[in-house]
KOLDREN-997300 format. One record per residue: residue number from 1; residue in one letter; x, y negated, z of N, C-alpha, C, O, CB in turn. Coordinates in nm, 2 decimals. Each point is the difference from the previous one (the first is absolute). Glycine has a CB too. Layout:
N
{NUM A {X Y Z} {X Y Z} {X Y Z} {X Y Z} {X Y Z}}
...
***
This chain:
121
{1 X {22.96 -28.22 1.91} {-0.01 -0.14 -0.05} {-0.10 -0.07 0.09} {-0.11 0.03 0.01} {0.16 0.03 -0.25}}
{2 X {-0.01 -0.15 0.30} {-0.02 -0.11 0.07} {-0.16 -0.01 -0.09} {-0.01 0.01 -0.12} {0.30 -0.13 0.19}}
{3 X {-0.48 0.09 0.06} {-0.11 -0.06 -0.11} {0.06 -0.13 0.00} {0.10 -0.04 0.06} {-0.32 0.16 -0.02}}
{4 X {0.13 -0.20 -0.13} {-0.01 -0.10 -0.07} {-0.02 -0.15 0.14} {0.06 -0.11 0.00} {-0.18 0.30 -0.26}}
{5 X {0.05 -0.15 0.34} {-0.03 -0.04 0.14} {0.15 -0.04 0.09} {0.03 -0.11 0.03} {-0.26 0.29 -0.06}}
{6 X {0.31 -0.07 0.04} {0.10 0.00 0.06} {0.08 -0.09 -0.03} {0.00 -0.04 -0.12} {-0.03 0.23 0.15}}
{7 X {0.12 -0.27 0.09} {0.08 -0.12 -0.01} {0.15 0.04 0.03} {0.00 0.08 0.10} {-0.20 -0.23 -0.04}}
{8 X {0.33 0.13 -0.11} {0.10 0.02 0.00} {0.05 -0.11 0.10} {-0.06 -0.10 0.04} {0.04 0.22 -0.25}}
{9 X {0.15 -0.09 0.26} {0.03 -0.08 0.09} {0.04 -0.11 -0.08} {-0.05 -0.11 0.03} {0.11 0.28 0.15}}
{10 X {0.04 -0.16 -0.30} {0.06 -0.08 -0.06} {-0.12 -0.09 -0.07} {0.05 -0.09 -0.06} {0.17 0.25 0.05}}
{11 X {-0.37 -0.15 0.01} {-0.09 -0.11 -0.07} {-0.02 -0.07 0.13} {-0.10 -0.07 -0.01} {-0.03 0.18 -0.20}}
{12 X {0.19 -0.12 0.33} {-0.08 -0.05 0.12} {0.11 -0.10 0.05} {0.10 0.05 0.04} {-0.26 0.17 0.03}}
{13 X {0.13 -0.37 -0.08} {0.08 -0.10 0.05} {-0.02 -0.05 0.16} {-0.08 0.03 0.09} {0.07 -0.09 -0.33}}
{14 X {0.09 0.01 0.23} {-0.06 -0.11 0.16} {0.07 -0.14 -0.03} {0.11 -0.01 -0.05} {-0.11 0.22 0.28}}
{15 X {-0.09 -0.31 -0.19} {0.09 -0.13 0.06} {0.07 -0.02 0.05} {0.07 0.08 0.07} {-0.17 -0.14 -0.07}}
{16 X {0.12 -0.10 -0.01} {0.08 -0.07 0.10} {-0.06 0.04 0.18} {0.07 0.00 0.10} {-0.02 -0.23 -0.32}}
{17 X {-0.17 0.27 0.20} {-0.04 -0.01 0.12} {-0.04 0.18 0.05} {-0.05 0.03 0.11} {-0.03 -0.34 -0.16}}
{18 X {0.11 0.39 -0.04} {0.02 0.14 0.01} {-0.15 0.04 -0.02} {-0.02 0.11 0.04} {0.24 -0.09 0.14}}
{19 X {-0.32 -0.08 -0.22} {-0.12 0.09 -0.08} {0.03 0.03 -0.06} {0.10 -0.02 -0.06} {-0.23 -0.04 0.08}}
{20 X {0.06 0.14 -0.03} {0.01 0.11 -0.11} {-0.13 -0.05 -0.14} {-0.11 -0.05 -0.02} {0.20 0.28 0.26}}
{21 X {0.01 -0.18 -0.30} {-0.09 -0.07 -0.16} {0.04 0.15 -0.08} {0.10 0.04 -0.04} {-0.04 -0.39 0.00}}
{22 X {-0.23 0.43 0.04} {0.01 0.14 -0.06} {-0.06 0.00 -0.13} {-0.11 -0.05 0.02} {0.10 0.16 0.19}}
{23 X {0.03 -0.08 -0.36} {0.01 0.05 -0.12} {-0.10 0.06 0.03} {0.01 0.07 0.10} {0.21 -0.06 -0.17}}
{24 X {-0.36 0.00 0.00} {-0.11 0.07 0.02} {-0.12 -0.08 0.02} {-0.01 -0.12 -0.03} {0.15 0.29 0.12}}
{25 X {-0.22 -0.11 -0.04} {-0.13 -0.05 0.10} {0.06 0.04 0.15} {0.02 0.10 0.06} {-0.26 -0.03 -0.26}}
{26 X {0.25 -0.19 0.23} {0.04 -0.04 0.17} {-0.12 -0.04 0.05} {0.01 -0.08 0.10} {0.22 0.01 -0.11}}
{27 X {-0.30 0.09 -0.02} {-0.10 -0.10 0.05} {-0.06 0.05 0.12} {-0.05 -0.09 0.07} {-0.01 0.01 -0.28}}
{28 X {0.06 0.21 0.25} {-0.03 0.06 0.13} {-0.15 -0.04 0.07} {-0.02 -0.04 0.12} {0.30 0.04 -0.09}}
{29 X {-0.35 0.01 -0.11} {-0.19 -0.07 0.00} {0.04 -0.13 0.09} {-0.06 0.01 0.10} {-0.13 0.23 -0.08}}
{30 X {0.26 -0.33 -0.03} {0.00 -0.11 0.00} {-0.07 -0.08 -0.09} {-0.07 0.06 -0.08} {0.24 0.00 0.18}}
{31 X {-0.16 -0.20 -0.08} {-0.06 -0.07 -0.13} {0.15 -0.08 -0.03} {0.08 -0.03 0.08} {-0.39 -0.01 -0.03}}
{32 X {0.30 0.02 -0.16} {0.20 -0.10 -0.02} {-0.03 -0.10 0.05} {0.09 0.00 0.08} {0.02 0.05 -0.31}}
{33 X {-0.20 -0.19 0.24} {-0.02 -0.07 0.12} {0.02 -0.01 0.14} {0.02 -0.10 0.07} {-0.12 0.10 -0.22}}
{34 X {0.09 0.11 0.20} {0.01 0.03 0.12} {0.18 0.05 -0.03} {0.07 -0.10 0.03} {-0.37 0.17 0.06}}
{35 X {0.36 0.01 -0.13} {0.15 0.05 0.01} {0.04 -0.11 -0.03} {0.08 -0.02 0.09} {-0.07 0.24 -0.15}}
{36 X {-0.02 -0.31 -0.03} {0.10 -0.15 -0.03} {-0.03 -0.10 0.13} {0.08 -0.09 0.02} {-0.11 0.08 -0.31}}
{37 X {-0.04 0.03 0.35} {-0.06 -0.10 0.12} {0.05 0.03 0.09} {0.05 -0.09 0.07} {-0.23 0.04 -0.12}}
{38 X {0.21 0.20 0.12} {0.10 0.02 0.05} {0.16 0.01 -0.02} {0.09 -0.02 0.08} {-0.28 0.08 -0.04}}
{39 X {0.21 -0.03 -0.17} {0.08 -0.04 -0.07} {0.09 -0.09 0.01} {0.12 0.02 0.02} {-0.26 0.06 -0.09}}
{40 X {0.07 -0.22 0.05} {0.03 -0.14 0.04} {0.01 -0.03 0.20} {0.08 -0.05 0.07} {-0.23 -0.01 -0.35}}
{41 X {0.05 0.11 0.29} {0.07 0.02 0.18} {0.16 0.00 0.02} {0.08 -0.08 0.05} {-0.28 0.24 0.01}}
{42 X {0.19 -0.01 -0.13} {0.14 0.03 0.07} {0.11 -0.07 -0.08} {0.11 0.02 0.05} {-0.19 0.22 0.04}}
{43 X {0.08 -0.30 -0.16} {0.09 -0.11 -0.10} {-0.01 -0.10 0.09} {0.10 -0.05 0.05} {-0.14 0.10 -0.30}}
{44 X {-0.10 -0.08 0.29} {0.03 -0.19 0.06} {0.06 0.07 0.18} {0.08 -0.07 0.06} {-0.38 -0.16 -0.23}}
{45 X {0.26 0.31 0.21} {0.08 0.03 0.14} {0.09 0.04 -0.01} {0.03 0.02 0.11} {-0.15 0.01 -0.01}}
{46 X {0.20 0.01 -0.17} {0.18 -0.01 -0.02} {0.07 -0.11 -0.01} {0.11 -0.02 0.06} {-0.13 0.20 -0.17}}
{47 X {-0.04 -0.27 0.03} {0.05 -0.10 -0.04} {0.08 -0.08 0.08} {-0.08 0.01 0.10} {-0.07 0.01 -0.22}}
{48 X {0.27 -0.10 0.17} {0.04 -0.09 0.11} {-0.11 -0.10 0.00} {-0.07 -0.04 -0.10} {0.32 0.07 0.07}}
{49 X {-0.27 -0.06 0.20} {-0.08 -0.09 0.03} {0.10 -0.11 0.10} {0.12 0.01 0.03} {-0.35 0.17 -0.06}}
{50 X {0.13 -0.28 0.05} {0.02 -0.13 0.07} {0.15 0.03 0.07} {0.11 -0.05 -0.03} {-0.39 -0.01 0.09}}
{51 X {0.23 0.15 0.05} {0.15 0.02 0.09} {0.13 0.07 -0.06} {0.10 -0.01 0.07} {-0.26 0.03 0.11}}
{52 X {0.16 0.04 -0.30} {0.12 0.04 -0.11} {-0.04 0.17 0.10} {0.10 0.07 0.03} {0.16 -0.35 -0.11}}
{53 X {-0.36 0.33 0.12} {0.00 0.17 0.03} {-0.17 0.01 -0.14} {-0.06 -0.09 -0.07} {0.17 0.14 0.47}}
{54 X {-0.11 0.08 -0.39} {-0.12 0.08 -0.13} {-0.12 -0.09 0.07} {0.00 -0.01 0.12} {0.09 0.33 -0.17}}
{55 X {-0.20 -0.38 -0.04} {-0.13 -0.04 0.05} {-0.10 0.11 0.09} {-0.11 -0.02 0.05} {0.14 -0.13 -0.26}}
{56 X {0.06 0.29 0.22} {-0.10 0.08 0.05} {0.09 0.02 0.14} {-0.06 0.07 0.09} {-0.09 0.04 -0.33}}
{57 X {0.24 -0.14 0.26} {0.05 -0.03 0.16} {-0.04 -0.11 0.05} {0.00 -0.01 0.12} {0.19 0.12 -0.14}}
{58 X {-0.22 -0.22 -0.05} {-0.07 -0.14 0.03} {-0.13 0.03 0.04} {-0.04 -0.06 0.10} {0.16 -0.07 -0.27}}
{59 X {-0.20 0.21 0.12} {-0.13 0.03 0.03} {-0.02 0.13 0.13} {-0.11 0.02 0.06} {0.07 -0.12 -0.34}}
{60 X {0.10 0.16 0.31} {0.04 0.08 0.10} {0.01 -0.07 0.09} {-0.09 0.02 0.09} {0.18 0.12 -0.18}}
{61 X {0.00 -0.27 0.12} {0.03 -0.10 0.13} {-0.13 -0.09 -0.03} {-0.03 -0.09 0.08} {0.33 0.08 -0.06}}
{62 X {-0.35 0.04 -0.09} {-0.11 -0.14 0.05} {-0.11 0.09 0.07} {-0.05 -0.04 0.11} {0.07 -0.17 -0.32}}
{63 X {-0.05 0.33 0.16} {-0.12 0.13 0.05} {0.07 -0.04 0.14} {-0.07 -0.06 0.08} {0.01 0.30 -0.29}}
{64 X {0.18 -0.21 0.24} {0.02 0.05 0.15} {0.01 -0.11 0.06} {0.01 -0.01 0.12} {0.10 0.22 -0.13}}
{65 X {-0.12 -0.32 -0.07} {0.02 -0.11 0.12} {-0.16 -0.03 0.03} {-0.03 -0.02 0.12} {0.29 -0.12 -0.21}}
{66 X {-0.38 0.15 -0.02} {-0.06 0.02 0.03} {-0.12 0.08 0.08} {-0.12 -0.03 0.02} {0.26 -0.08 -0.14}}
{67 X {-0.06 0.24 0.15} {-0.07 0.08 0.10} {0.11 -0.06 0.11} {-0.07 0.00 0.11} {-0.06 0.24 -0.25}}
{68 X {0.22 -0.26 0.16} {0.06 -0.05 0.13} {-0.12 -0.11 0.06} {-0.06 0.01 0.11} {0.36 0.01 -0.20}}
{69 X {-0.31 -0.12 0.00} {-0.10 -0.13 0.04} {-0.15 0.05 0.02} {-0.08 -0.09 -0.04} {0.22 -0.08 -0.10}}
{70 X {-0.18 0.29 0.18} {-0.11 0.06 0.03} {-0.14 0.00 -0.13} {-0.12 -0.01 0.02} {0.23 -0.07 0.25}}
{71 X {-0.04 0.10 -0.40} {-0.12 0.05 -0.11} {0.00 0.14 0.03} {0.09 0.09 0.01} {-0.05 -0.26 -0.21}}
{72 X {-0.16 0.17 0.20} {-0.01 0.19 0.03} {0.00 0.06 -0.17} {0.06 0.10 -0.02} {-0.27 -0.11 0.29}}
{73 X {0.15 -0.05 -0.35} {0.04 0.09 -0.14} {0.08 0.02 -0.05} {0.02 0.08 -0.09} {-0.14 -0.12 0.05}}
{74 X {0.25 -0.09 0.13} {0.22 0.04 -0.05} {-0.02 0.10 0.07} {0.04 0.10 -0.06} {0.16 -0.32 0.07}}
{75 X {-0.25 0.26 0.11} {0.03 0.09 0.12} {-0.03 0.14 -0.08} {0.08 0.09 -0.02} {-0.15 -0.25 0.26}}
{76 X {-0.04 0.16 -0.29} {-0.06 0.10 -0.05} {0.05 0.07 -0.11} {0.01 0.11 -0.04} {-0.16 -0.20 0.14}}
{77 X {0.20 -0.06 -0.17} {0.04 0.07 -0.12} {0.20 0.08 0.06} {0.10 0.07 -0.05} {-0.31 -0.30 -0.16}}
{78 X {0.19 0.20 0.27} {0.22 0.04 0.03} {-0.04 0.10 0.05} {0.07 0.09 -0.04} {0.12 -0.30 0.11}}
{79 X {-0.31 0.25 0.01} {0.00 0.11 0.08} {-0.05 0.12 -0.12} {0.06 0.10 -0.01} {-0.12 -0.26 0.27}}
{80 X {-0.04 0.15 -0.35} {-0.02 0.01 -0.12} {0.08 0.09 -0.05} {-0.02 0.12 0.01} {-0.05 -0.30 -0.02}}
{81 X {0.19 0.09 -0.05} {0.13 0.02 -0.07} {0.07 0.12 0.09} {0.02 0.11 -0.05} {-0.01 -0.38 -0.05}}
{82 X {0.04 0.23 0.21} {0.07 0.07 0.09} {-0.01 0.17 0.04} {0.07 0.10 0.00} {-0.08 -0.33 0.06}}
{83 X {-0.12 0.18 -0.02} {-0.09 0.15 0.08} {-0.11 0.06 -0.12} {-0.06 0.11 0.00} {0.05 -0.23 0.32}}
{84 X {0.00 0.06 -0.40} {-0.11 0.04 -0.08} {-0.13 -0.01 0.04} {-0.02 -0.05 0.11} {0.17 0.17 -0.17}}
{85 X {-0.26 -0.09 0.00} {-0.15 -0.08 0.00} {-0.02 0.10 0.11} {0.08 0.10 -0.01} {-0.18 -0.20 -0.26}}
{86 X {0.01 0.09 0.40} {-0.08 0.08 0.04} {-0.08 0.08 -0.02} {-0.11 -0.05 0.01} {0.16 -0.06 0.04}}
{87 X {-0.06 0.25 -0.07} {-0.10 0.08 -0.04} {-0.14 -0.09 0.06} {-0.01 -0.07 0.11} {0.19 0.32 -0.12}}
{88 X {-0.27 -0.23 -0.08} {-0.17 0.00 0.08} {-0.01 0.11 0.06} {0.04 0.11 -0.05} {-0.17 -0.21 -0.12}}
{89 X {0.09 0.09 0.27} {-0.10 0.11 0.12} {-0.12 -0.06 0.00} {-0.02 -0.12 0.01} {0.20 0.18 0.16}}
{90 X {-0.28 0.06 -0.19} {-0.12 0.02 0.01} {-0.03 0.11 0.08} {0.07 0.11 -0.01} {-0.10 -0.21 -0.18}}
{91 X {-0.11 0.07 0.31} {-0.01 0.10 0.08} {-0.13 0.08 -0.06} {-0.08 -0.07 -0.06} {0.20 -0.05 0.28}}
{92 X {-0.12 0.21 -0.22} {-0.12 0.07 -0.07} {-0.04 0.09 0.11} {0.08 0.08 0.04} {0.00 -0.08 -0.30}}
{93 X {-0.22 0.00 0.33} {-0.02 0.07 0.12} {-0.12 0.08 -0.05} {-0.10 -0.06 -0.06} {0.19 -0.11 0.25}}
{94 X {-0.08 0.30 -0.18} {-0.12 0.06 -0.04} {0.03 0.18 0.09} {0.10 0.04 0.06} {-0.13 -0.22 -0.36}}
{95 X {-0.11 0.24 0.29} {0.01 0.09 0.07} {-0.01 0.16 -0.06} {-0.02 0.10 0.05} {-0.06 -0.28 0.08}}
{96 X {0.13 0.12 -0.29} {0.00 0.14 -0.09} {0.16 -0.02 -0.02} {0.06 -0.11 -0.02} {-0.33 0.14 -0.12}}
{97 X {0.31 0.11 0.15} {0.13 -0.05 -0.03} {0.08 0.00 -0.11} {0.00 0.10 -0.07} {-0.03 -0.05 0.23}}
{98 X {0.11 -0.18 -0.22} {0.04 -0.02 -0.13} {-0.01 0.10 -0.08} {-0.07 -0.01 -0.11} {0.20 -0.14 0.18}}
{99 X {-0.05 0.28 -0.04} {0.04 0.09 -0.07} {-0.11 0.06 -0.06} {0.03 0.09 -0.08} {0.16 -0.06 0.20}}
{100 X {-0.30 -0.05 -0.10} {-0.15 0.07 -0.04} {-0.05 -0.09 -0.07} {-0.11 0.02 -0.04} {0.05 0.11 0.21}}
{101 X {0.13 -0.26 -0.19} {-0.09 -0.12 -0.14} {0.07 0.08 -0.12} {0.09 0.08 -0.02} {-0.11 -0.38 0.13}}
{102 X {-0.05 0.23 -0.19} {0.05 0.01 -0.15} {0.07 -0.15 -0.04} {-0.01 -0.10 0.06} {-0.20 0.29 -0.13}}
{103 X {0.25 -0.17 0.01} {0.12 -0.13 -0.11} {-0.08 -0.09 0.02} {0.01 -0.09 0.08} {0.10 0.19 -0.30}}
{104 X {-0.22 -0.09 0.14} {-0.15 -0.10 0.02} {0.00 -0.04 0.09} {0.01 -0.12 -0.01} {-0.15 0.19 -0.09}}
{105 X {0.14 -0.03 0.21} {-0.09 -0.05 0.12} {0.11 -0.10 0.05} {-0.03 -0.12 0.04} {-0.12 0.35 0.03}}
{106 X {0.31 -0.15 -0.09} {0.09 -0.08 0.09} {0.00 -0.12 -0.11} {-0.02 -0.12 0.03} {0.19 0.33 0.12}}
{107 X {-0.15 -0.19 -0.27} {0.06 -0.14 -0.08} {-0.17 -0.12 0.03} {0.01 -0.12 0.00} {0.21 0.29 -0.28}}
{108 X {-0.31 -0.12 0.29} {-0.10 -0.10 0.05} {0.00 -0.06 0.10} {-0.01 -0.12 0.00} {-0.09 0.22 -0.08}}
{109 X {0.10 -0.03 0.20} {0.08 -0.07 0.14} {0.12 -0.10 -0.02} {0.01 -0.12 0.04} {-0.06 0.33 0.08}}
{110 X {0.14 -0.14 -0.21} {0.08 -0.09 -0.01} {0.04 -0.15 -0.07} {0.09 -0.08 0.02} {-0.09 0.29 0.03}}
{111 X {-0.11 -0.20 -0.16} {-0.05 -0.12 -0.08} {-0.15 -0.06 0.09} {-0.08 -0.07 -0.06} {0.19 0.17 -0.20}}
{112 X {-0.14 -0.07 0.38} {-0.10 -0.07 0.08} {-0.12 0.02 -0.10} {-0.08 -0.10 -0.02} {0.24 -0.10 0.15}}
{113 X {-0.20 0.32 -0.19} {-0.14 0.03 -0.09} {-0.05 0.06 0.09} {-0.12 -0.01 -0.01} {0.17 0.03 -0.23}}
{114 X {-0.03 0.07 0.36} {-0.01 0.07 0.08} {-0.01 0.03 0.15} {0.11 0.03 0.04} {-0.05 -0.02 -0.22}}
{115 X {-0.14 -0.01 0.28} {0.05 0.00 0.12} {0.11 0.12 0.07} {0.02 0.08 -0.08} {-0.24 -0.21 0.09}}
{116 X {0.27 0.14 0.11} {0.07 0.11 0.04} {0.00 0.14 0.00} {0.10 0.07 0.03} {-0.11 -0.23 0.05}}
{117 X {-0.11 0.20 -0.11} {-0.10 0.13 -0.04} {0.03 0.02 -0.17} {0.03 0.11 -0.04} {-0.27 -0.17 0.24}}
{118 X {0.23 -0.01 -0.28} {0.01 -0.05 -0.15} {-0.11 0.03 -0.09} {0.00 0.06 -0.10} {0.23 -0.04 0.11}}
{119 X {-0.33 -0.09 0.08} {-0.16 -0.06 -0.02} {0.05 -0.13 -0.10} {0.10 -0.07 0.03} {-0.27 0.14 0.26}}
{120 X {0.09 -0.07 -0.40} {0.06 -0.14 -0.05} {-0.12 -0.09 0.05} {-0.12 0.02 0.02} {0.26 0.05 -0.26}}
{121 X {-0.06 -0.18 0.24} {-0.11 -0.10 0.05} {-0.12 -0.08 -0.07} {-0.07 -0.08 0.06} {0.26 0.06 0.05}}
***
């Protein structure tokens, strides 16, 4: 027997717009403010817009027309989307070698509590 927790396929809907609307606590540590707000996103960018295509192909052509016209944050953001975020690189130069720190030492360096050695500052 199925716990009390567990969701059946048959309690689980979706919309017009294919969310999913789950029977339970969906709340997935969200706050319900935040899920309806997105929520409503994806309702008002489906919707037909101005030119009779989805408001969220409308807003796609304006991003790229606006990184075409040299905004670097359209640029950034398509490049973003495309290739995905850039990892951070951090150079950490020190003369002990990593494998002889402890957790401590490295996660200190690595939150800047620490210099290269993982002396805190």
């Amino acid at each position: 027997m199925a716990s009390s927790g567990a969701l059946s396929a048959d309690a689980n809907e979706t919309n017009s717009l294919g969310i999913l609307k789950m029977a339970g606590n969906s709340n997935s540590g969200r706050r319900k403010s935040e899920k309806t707000f997105a929520n409503m996103l994806r309702v008002a960018v489906h919707e037909t817009g101005e030119s009779g295509q989805p408001r969220l192909r409308e807003l796609a052509e304006i991003l790229v027309t606006k990184a075409i016209a040299g905004d670097v944050s359209a640029i950034k953001e398509i490049a973003d989307r495309l290739d995905g975020k850039p990892m951070q690189q951090m150079a950490v130069v020190s003369n002990r070698p990593m494998i002889e720190m402890t957790d401590q030492e490295l996660m200190a360096i690595a939150s800047g509590q620490a210099d290269e050695t993982g002396n805190l500052h």
